[in-house]
C-alpha positions as CSV (number, residue, x, y, z in Angstrom):
1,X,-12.1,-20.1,-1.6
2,X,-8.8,-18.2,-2.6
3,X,-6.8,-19.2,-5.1
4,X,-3.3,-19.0,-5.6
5,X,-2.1,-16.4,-6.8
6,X,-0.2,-16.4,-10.2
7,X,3.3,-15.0,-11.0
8,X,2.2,-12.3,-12.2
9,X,-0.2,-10.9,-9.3
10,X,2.6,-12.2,-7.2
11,X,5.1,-10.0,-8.9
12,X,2.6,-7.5,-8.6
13,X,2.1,-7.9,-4.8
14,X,5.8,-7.8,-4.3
15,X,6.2,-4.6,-6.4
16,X,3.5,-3.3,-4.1
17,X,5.3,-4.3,-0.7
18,X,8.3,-2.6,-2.2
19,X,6.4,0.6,-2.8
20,X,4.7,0.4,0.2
21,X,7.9,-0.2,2.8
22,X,10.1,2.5,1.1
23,X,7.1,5.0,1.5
24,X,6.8,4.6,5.4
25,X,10.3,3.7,5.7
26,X,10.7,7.0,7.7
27,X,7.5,6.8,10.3
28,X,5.3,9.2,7.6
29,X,3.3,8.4,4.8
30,X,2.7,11.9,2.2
31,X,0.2,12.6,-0.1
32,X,2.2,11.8,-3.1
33,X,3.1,8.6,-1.4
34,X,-0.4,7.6,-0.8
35,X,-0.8,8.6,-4.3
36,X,1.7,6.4,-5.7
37,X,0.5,3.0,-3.5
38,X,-2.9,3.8,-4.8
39,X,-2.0,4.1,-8.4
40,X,0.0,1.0,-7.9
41,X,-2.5,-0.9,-6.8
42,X,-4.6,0.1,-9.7
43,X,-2.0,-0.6,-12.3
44,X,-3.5,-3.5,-13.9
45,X,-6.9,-1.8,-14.0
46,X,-8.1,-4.1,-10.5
47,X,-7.3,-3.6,-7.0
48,X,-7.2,-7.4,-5.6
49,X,-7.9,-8.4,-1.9
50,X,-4.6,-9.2,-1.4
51,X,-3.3,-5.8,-2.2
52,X,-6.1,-4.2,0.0
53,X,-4.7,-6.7,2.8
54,X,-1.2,-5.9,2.3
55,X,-2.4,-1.9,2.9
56,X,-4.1,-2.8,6.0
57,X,-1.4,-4.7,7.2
58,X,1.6,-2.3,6.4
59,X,-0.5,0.9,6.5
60,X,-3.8,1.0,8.8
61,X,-2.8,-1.0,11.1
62,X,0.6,0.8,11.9
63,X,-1.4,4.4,11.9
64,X,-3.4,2.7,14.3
65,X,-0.8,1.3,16.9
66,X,0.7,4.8,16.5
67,X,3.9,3.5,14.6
68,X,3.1,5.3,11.5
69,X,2.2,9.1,10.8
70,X,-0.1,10.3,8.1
71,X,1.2,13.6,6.3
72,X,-1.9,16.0,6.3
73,X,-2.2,17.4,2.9
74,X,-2.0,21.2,2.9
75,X,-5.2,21.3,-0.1
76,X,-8.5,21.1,1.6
C-alpha cells in the first residue's frame, strides 16, 4: 500500500530528521523547537505519514521511555 517515496519527500524527511535530532540533541525539547518541527513538517502545505512516524519515533516514544524532556511553556 505505501509507495516509495520520491526525492523530494525524501529530502524532505531527511531535512525533518535533521531538525528533529538537533532539537532533542540535549535531552529537552522547547516550545519554539516544537514549533519549528511542526512548521517543518508543514512546509509543503501536507504533513505525510512518514513525517508523523518519524515524530513518534524520535519524539513520543523517547518522552515516553523517559529519555526525552518536554520544556513546559511558561503561556497558559
Amino acid at each position: 500500500m505505501a509507495s516509495e517515496l520520491s526525492a523530494e519527500e525524501q529530502q524532505e524527511l531527511d531535512t525533518l530528521r535533521q531538525i528533529i535530532e538537533q532539537a532533542i540533541a540535549d535531552g529537552v525539547l522547547t516550545q519554539a523547537e516544537r514549533d519549528t518541527i511542526t512548521a517543518a513538517m508543514r512546509a509543503d502545505g501536507q504533513v505525510t505519514f512518514e513525517e508523523l512516524d518519524l515524530v513518534r519515533q524520535l519524539v513520543n516514544d523517547k518522552v515516553a521511555a523517559g529519555e526525552l524532556k518536554l520544556e513546559k511553556s511558561s503561556g497558559m
